[in-house]
C-alpha positions as CSV (number, residue, x, y, z in Angstrom):
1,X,91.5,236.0,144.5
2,X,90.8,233.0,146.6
3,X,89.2,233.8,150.1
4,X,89.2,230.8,152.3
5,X,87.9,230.2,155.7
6,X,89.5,227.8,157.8
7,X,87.7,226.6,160.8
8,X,90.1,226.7,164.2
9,X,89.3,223.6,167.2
10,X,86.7,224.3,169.2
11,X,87.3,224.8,172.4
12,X,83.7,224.3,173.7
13,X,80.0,223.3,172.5
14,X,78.5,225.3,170.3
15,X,81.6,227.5,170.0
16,X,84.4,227.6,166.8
17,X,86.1,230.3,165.3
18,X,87.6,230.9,162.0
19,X,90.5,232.5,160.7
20,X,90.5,234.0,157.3
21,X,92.9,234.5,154.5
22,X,93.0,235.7,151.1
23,X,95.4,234.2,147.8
24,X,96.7,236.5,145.3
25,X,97.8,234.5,142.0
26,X,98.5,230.8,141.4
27,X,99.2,228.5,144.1
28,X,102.4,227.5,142.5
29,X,103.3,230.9,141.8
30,X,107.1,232.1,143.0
31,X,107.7,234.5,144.7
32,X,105.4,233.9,147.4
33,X,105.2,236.6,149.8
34,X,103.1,236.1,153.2
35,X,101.6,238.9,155.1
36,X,99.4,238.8,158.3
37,X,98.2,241.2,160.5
38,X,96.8,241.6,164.1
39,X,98.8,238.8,165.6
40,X,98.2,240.7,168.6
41,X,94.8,241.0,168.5
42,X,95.2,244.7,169.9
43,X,97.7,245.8,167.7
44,X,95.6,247.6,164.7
45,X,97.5,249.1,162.2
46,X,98.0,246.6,160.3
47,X,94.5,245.0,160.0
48,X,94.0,248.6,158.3
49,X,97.2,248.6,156.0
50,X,95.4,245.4,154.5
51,X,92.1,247.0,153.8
52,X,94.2,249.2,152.0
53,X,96.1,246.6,150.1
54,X,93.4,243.9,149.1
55,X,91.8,246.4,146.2
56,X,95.3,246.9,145.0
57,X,95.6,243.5,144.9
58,X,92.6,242.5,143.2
59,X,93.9,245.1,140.5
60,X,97.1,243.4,139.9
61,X,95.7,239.8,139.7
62,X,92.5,241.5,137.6
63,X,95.6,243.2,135.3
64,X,97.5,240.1,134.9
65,X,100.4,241.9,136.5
66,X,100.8,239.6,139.3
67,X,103.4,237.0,138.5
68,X,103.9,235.3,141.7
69,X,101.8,235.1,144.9
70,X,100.4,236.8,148.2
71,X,98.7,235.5,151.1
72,X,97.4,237.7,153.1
73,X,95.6,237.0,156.5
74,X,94.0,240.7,157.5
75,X,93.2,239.4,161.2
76,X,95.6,236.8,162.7
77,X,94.3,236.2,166.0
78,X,90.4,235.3,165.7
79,X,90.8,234.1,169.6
80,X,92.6,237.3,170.4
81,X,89.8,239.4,168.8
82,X,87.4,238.1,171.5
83,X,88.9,238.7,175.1
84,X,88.4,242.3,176.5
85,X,88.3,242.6,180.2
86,X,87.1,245.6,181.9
87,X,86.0,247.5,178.2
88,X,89.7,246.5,177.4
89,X,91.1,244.6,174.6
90,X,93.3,241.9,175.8
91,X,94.9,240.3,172.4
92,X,98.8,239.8,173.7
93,X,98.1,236.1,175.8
94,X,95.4,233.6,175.3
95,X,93.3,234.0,178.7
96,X,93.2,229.8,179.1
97,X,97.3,229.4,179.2
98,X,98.3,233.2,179.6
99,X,100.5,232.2,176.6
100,X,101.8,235.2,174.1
101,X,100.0,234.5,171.1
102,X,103.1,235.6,169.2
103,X,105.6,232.9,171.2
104,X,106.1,229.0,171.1
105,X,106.4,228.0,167.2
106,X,107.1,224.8,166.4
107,X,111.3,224.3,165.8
108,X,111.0,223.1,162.5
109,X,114.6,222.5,162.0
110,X,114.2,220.4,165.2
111,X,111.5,218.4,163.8
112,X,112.8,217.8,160.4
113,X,116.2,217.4,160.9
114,X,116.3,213.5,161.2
115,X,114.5,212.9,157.9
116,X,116.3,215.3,155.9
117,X,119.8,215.1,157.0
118,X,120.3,211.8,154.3
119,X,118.0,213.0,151.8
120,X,119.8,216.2,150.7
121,X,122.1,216.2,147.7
122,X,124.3,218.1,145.5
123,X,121.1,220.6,144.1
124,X,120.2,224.0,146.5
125,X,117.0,224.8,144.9
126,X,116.1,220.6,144.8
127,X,116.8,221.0,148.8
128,X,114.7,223.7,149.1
129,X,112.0,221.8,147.5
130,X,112.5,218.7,149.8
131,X,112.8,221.0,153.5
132,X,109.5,222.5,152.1
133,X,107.6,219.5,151.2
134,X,108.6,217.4,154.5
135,X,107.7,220.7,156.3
136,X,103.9,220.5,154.9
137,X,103.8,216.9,155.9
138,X,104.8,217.5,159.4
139,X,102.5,220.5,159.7
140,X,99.4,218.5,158.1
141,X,99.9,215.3,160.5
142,X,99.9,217.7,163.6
143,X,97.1,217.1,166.0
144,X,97.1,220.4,167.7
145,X,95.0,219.7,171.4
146,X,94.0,223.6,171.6
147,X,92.2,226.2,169.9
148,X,95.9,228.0,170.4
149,X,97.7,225.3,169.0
150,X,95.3,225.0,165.8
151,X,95.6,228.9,165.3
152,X,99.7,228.2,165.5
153,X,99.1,225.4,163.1
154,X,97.0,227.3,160.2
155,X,99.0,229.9,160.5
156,X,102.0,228.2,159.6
157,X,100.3,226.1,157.2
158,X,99.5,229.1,155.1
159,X,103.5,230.8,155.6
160,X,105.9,228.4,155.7
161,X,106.7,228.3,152.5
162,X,107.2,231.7,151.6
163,X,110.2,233.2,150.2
164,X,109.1,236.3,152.7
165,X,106.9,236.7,155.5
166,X,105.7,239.6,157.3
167,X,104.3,240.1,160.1
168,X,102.7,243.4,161.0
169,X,102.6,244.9,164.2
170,X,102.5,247.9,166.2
171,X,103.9,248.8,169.8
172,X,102.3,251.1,172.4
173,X,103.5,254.3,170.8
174,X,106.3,254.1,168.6
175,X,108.1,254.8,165.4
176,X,108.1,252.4,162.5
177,X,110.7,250.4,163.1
178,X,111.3,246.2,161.8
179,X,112.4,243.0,163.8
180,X,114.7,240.7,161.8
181,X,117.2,237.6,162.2
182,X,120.6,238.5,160.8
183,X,120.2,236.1,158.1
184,X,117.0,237.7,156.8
185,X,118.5,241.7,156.5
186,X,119.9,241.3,153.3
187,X,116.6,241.1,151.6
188,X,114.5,243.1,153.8
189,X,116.5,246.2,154.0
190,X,115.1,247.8,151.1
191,X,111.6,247.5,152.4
192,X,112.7,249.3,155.7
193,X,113.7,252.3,153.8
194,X,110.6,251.8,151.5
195,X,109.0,252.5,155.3
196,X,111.0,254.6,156.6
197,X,111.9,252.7,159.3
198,X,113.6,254.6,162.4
199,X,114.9,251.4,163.8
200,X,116.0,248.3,162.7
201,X,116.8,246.0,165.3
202,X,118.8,242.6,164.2
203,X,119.4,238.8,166.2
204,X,120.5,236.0,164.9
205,X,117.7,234.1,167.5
206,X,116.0,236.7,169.9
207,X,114.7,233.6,171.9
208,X,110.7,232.2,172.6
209,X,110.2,230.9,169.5
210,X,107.8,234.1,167.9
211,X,106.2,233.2,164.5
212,X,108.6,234.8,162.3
213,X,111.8,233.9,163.3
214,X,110.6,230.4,163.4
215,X,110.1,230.4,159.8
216,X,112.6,232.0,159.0
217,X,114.9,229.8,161.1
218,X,113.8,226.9,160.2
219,X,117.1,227.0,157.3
220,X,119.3,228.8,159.2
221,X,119.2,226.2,161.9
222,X,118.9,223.2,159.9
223,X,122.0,224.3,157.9
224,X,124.1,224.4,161.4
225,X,123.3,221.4,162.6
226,X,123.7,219.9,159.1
227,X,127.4,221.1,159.1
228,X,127.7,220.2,162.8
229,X,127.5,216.9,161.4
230,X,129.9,217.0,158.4
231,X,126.9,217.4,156.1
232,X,127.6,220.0,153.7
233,X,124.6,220.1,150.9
234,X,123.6,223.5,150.0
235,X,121.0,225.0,151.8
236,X,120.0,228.3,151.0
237,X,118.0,231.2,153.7
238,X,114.9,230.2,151.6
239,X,112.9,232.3,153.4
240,X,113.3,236.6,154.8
241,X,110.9,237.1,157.9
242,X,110.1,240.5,159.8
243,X,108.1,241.8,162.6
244,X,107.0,245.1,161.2
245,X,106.0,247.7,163.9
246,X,103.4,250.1,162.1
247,X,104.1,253.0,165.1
248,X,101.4,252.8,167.9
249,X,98.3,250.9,168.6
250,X,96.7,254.6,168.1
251,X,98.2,255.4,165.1
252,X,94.8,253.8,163.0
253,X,94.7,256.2,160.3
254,X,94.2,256.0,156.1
255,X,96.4,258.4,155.7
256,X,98.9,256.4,157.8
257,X,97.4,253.0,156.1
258,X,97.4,254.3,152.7
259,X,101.5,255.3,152.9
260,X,102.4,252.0,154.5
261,X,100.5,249.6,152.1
262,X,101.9,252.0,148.6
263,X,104.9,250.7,150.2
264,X,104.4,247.2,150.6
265,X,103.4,247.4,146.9
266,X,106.2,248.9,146.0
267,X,108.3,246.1,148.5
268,X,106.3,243.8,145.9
269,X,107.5,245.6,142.9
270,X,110.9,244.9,143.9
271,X,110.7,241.1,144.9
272,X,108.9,240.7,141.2
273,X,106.2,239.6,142.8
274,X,104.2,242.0,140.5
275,X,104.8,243.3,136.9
276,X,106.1,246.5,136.5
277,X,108.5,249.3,137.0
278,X,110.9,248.8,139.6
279,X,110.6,251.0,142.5
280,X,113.6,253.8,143.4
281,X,114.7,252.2,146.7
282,X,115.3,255.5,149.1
283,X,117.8,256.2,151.2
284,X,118.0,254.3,154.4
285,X,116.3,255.9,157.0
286,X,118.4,254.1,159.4
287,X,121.4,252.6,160.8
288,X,120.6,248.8,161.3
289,X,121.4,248.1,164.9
290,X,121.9,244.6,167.3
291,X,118.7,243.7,169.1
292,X,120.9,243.0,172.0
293,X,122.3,246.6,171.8
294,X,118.4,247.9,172.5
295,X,118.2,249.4,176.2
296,X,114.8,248.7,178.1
297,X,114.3,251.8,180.1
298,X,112.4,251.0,183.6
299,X,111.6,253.4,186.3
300,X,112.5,252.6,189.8
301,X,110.1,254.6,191.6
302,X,106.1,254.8,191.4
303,X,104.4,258.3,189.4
304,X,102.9,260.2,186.8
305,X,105.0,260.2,183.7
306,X,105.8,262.9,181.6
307,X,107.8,262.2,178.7
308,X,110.6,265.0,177.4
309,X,111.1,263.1,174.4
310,X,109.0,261.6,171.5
311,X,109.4,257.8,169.4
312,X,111.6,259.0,167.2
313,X,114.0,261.4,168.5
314,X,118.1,260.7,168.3
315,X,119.3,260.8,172.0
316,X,122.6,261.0,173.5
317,X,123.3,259.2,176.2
318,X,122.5,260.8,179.8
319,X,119.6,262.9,178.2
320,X,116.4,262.5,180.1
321,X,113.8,260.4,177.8
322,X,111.0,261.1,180.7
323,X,110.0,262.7,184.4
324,X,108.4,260.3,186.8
325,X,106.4,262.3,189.5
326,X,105.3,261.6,193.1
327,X,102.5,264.6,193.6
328,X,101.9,262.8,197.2
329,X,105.7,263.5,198.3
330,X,105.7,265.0,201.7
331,X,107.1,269.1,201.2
332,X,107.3,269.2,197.0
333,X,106.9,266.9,194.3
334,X,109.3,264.2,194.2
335,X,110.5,264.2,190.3
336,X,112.7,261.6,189.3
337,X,114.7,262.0,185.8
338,X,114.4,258.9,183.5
339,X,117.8,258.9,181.3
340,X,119.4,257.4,178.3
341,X,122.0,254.7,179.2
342,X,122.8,254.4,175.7
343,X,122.6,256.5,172.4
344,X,119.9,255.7,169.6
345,X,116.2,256.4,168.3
346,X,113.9,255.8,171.5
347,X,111.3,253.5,168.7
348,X,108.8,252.7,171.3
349,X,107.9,254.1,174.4
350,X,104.4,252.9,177.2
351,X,101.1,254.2,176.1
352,X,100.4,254.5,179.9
353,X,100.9,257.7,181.5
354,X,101.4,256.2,185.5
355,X,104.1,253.8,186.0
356,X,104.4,251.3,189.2
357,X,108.3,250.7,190.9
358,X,110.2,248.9,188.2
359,X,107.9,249.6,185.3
360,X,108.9,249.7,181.4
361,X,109.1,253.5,180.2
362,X,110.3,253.0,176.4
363,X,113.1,250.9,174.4
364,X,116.3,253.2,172.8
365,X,118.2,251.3,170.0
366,X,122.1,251.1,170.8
367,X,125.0,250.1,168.4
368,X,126.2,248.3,171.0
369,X,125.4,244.7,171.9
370,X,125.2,244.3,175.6
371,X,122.7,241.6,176.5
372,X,122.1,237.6,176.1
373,X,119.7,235.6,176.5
374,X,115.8,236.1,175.2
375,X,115.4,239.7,173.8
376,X,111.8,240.1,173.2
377,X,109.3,240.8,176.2
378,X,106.9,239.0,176.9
């Protein structure tokens, strides 16, 4: 095991922080899996899941059992960890730019596409090699201006060369349920039922550039422009990348921890990332469904909230997912009925109990693709 520190700009005298990450196994060793956690710095569940992982690690590599590599980064967002306001955590947007820590990746495919599009041939696998080493050059001659930019830049120093990436998150209150691009579900689907997921929600481009799917489509992207042009080398999906939602930021629990990272070993186990019996791949615990089929539920009114429904449930649509409740209402209470407009798992839902006019009340996961443009929030 190999724990680095690696020092981030300093944004002001006397002032630097550092983010940390830990290598499992040979630097040349394939598969290389990447995990981080904490990307929003509030987001906890995973920063526990690798507690849980890192002596199991240390076993494997101890054992001689580990035959390719991890990286993991326990604590993504160093800056993040820092701003609280009001005895709050605030780890979603850098306080200088208000930027989502977790949006605007560098296009890679953009940036590379020029000097590889003549320099590709005949071999997939000597392709791969090629996008991969003129992606560490471009990443090693960036100059990154800001703290932010230098945490963008380490972290994709240490991931973009992984066959997978993962990066774990959690919502306000949810289910488990995984982020993916379309090209990625292939390989990832049997760690979602090694999870348990209740949701899988799939884009081919979900929009803002967020830190996996910019790995991820880096070769996606750069083998659609290549064939835009006539160029038809082989380029394989050389890398799978997920946003894992480990439930709700309140869900920080071993017994929770201790579930999710058997699983991730056992995810390992099944890339051959580690020695040893392969693990029974369950059931899936899901349909996979199109991130544009997922319906944001918003309340148009002002009021208490009181939700008839938990992350989790199946609902049809019309059934009432919450109550929003005006207790100042001349005569009675004014109670307005929040309802499905589509049927699915509700997999997330506000942590917040009083909602203002137009306020987010949870996300249900439709079959049904109904929207364009960027998917994420912010």
């Amino acid at each position: 095991m190999e724990r680095t520190e690696h020092p981030l700009l300093s944004p002001s005298l006397g002032h630097q922080k550092h983010l940390v990450s830990f290598r499992y196994g040979a630097e040349d060793a394939r598969p290389k899996v990447y995990l981080q956690a904490s990307l929003h710095a509030e987001e906890l569940p995973g920063m526990l899941v690798a507690h849980h992982l890192r002596p199991q690690l240390e076993a494997a590599e101890r054992e001689g059992r580990l035959r390719g590599q991890v990286v993991l980064v326990p604590a993504a967002n160093p800056i993040g960890l820092t701003q609280r306001l009001n005895h709050r955590a605030m780890g979603r947007f850098e306080f200088g730019t208000s930027q989502n820590f977790n949006r605007h990746y560098p296009n890679l495919a953009d940036a590379l596409f020029d000097e590889l599009r003549d320099r590709l041939g005949p071999d997939p696998q000597a392709n791969v090699a090629l996008v991969r080493a003129a992606a560490t050059r471009w990443l090693r001659d960036w100059r990154p201006a800001t703290e932010l930019d230098s945490l963008r830049r380490q972290l994709f120093l240490l991931a973009h060369d992984a066959d997978v990436v993962l990066d774990l998150h959690c919502d306000w209150e949810a289910a488990l349920h995984l982020y993916a691009e379309e090209a990625c579900w292939a390989p990832l689907a049997p760690l979602a039922w090694l999870l348990g997921c209740r949701a899988v929600l799939l884009a081919r481009d979900s929009g803002g550039e967020p830190f996996d799917e910019t790995l991820s489509g880096l070769w996606w992207r750069l083998a659609e422009r290549l064939r835009a042009q006539g160029i038809h080398h082989p380029l394989p999906q050389a890398c799978a990348s997920a946003t894992v939602e480990l439930r709700g930021e309140a869900d920080v629990s071993h017994d929770n921890a201790r579930i999710d990272a058997k699983a991730l070993m056992d995810y390992l186990l099944h890339l051959r990332v580690l020695d040893g019996p392969a693990p029974a791949i369950p059931r899936p615990s899901c349909e996979a469904t199109p991130l544009a089929g997922s319906e944001t539920l918003h309340s148009p009114v002002a009021g208490v909230v009181a939700f008839c429904v938990r992350p989790g449930d199946t609902l049809a649509v019309g059934e009432v997912v919450a109550e929003v409740i005006d207790p100042t209402a001349p005569g009675a209470s004014r109670v307005h009925r929040i309802t499905a407009g589509v049927a699915g798992v509700l997999y997330a839902a506000i942590g917040e109990r009083y909602v203002v006019a137009g306020g987010e009340i949870g996300k249900i996961a439709g079959a049904t693709p109904f929207r364009t443009g960027h998917l994420l929030g912010a």
